[in-house]
C-alpha positions as a Markdown table, in Angstrom:
| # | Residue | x | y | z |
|---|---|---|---|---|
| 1 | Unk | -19.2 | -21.6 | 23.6 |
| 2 | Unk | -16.1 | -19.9 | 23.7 |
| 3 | Unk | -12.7 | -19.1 | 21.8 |
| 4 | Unk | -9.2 | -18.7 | 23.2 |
| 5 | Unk | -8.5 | -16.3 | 21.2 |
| 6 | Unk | -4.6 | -14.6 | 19.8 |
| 7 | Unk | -5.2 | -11.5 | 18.6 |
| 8 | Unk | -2.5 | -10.3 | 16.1 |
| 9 | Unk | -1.0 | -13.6 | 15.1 |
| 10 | Unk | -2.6 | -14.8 | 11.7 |
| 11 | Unk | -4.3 | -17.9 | 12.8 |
| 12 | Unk | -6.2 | -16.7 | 15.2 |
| 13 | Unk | -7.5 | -13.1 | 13.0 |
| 14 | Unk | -7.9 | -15.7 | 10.4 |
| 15 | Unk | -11.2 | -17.5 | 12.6 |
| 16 | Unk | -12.3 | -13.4 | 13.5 |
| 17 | Unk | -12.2 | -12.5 | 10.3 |
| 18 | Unk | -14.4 | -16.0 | 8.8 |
| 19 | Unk | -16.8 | -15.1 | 12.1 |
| 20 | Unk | -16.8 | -11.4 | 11.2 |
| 21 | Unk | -17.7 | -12.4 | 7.3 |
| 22 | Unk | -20.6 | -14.4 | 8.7 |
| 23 | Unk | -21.8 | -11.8 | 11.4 |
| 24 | Unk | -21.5 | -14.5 | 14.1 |
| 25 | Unk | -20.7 | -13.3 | 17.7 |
| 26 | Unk | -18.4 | -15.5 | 19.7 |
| 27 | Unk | -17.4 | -14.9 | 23.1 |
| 28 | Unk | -13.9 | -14.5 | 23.0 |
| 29 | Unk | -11.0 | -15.5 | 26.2 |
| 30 | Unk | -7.9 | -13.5 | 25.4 |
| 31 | Unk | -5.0 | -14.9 | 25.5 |
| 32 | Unk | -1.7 | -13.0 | 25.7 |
| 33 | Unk | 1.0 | -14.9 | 23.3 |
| 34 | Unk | 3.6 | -12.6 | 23.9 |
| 35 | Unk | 3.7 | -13.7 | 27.4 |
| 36 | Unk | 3.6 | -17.4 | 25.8 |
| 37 | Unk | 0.2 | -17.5 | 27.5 |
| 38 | Unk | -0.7 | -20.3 | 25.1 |
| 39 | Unk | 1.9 | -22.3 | 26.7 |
| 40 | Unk | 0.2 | -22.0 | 29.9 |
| 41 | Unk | -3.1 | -24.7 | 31.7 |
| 42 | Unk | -5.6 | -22.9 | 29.8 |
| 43 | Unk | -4.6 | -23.6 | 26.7 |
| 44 | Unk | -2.5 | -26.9 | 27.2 |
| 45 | Unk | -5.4 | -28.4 | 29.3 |
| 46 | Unk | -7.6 | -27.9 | 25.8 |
| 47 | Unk | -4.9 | -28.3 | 22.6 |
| 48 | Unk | -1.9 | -30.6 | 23.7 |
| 49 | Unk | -0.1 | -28.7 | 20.6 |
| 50 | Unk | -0.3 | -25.5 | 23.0 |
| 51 | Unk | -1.5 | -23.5 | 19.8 |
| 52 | Unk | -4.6 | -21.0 | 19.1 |
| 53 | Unk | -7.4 | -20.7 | 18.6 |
| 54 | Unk | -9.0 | -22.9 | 20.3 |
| 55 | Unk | -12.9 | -23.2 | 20.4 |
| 56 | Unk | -14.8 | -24.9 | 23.4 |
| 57 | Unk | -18.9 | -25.7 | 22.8 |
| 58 | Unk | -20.9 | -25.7 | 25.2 |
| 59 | Unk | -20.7 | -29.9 | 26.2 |
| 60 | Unk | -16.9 | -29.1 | 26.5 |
| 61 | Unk | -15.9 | -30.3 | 23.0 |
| 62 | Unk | -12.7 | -29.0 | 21.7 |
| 63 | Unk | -12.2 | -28.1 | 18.5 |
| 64 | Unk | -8.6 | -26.6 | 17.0 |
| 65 | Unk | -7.3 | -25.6 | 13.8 |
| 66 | Unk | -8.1 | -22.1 | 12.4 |
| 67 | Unk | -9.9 | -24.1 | 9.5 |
| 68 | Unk | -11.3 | -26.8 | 11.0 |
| 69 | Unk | -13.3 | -24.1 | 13.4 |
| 70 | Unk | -14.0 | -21.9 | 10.1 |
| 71 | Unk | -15.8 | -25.0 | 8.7 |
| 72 | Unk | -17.8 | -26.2 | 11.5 |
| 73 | Unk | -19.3 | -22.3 | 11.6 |
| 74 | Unk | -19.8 | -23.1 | 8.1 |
| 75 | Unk | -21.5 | -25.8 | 8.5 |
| 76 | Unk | -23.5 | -24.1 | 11.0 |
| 77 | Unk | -23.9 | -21.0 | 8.9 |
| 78 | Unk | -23.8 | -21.3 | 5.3 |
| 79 | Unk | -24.9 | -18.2 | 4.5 |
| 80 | Unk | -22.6 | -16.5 | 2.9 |
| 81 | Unk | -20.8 | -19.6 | 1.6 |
| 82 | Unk | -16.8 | -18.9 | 2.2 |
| 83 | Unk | -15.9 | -22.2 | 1.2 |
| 84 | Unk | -17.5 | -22.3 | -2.3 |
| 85 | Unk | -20.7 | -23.6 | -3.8 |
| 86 | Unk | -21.7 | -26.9 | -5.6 |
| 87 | Unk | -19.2 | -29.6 | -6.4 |
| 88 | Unk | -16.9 | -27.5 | -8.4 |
| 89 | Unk | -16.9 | -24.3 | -6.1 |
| 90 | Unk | -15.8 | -26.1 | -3.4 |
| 91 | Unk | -13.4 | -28.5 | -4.9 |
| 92 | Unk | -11.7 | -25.2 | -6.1 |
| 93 | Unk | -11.6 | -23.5 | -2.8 |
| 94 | Unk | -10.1 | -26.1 | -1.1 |
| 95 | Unk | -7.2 | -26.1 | -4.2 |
| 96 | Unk | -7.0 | -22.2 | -3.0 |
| 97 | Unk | -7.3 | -22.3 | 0.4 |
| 98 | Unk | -4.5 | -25.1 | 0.2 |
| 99 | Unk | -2.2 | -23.3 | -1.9 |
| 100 | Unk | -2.6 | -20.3 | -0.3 |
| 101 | Unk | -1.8 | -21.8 | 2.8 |
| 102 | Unk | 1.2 | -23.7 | 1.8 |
| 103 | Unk | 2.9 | -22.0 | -0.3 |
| 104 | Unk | 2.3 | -18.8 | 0.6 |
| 105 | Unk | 1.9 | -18.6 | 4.6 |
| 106 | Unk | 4.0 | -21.7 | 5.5 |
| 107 | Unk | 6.9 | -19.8 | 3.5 |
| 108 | Unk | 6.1 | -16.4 | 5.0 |
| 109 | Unk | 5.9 | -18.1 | 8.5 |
| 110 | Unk | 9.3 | -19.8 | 8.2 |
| 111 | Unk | 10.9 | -16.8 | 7.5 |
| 112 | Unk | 9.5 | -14.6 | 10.3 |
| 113 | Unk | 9.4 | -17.8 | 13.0 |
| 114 | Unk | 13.6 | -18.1 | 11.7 |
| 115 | Unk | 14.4 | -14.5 | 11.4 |
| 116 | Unk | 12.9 | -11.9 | 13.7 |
| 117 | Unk | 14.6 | -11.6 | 16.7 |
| 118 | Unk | 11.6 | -11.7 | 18.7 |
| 119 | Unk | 11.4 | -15.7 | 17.6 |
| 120 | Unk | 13.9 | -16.8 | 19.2 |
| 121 | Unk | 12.6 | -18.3 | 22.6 |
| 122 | Unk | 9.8 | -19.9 | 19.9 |
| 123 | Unk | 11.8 | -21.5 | 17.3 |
| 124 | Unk | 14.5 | -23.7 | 18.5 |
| 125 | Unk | 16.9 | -23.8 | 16.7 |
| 126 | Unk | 15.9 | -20.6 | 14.8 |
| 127 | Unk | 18.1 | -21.4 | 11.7 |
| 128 | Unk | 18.3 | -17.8 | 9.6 |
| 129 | Unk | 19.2 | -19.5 | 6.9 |
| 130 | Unk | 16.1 | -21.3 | 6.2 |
| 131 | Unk | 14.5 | -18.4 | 6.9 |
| 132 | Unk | 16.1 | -16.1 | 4.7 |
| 133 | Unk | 15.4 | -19.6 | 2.1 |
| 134 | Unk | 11.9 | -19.1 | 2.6 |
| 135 | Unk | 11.8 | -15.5 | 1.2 |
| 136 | Unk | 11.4 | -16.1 | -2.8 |
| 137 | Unk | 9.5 | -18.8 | -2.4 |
| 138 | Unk | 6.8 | -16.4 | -1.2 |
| 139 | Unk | 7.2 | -14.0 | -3.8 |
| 140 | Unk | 7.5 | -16.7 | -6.3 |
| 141 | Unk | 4.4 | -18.2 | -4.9 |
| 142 | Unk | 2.8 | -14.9 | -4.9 |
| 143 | Unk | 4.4 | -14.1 | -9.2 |
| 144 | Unk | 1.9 | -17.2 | -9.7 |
| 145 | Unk | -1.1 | -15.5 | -7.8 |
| 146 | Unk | -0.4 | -12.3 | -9.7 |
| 147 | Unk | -1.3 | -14.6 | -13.3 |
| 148 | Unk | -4.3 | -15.9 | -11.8 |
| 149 | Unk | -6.1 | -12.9 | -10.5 |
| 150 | Unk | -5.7 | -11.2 | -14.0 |
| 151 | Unk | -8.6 | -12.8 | -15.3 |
| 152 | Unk | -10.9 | -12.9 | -12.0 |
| 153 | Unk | -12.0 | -10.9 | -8.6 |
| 154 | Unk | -10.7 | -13.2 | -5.9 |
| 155 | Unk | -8.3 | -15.8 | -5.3 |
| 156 | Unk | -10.5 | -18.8 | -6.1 |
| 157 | Unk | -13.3 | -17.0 | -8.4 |
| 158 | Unk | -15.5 | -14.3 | -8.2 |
| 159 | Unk | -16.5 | -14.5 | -4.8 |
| 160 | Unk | -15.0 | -14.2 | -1.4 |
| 161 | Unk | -13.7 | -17.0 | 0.4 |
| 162 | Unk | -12.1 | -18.3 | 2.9 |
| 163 | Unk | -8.6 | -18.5 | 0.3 |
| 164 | Unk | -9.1 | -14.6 | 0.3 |
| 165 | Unk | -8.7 | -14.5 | 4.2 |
| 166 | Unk | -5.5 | -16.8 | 4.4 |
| 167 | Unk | -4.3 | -14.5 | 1.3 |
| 168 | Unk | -4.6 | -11.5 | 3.1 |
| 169 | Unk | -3.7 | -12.8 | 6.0 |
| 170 | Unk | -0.3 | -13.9 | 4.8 |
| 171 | Unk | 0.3 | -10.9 | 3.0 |
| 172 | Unk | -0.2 | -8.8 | 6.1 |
| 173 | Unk | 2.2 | -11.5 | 7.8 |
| 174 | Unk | 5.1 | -10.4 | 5.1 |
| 175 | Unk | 5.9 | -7.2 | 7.0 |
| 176 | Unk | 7.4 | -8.6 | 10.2 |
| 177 | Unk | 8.8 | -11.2 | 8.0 |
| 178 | Unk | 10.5 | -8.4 | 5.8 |
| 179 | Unk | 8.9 | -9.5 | 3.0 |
| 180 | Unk | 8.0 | -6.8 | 0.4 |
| 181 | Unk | 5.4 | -7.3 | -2.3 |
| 182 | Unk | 6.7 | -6.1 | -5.5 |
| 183 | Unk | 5.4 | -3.3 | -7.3 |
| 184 | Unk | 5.3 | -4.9 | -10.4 |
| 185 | Unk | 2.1 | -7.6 | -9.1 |
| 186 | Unk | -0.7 | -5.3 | -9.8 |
| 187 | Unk | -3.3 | -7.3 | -10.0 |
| 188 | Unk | -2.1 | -9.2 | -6.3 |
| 189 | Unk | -2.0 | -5.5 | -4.9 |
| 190 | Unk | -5.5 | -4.6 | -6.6 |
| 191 | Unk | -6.7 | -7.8 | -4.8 |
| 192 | Unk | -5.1 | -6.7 | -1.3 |
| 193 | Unk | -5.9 | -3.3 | -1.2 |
| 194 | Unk | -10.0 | -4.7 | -2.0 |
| 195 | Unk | -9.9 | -7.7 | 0.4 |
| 196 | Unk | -8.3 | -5.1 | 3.0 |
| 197 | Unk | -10.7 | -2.3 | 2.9 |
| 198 | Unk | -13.5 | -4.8 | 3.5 |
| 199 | Unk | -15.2 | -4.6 | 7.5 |
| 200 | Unk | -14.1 | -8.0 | 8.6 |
| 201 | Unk | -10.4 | -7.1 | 7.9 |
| 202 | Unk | -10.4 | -5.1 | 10.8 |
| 203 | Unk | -11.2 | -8.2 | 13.2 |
């Protein structure tokens, strides 16, 4: 088993982190997307989409998508549970880790992937516009999460889960995107600063 791994960009950290949480050891093939090294036979050869990570078992079996790869390791690991517990646990992760993910990373993403200069040989056309669009949609996104976590620990309830990770994943994604949380969302920043200081955050 193996896993092309990223390193900095959030998908990729997003699978470390889950494997980190779980104190699973994966060997891990680096893979240098600056130099579009996702683009190249190693990676097109295994995920047509040319994206990371990508995790290959041992009987060659590919399997992509940060969160498809978190939940086969779940499946695999249950222990601890990051995708919820019991009917209603998990049916409110999933609402979570879906929200989280699109209205809060996707919006973060667009800006960044149609902003920073360093986009510009990904995103074609890199339209600044949209980008700049994208903005308050994350902060209104994130007004929301500011509400919810007034009355509870983590994004989807009191226990970590994978939501947390895409949270703080995103979050961490606002700075190249010049996105600035505002001071104002104390209970969002109480939940970064907690979710950020924990071991796996460093993966």
């Amino acid at each position: 088993m193996k896993l092309f791994d990223g390193g900095k960009a959030p998908n990729p950290r997003r699978v470390r982190i889950f494997l980190a949480e779980k104190g699973i050891e994966v060997p891990l093939v680096p893979i240098d997307m600056n130099a579009m090294g996702h683009r190249e036979e190693a990676v097109a050869s295994r995920n047509p989409l040319r994206r990371l990570p990508v995790l290959e078992l041992d009987d060659g079996t590919i399997i992509t998508e940060s969160i498809a790869i978190c939940r086969y390791f779940e499946e695999l690991h249950p222990e601890p549970a990051l995708f919820g517990r019991g009917a209603l646990g998990k049916a409110k992760v999933e609402m979570w880790q879906r929200r989280m993910e699109l209205n809060l990373m996707m919006a973060v993403a667009q800006a960044f992937r149609h902003i920073h200069p360093a986009m510009k040989e990904w995103e074609k056309p890199q339209i600044p516009e949209w980008g700049e669009a994208n903005k308050p949609k994350a902060l209104e996104f994130l007004r929301l999460l500011d509400g919810e976590l007034a009355s509870r620990e983590f994004v989807a309830g009191d226990d970590y889960s994978v939501a947390d990770i895409t949270g703080m994943i995103a979050v961490d994604f606002m700075k190249p995107a010049r996105i600035q949380v505002p001071d104002e969302l104390a209970n969002v920043i109480r939940w970064y600063r907690a979710v950020g200081a924990r071991p796996s955050a460093a993966a």
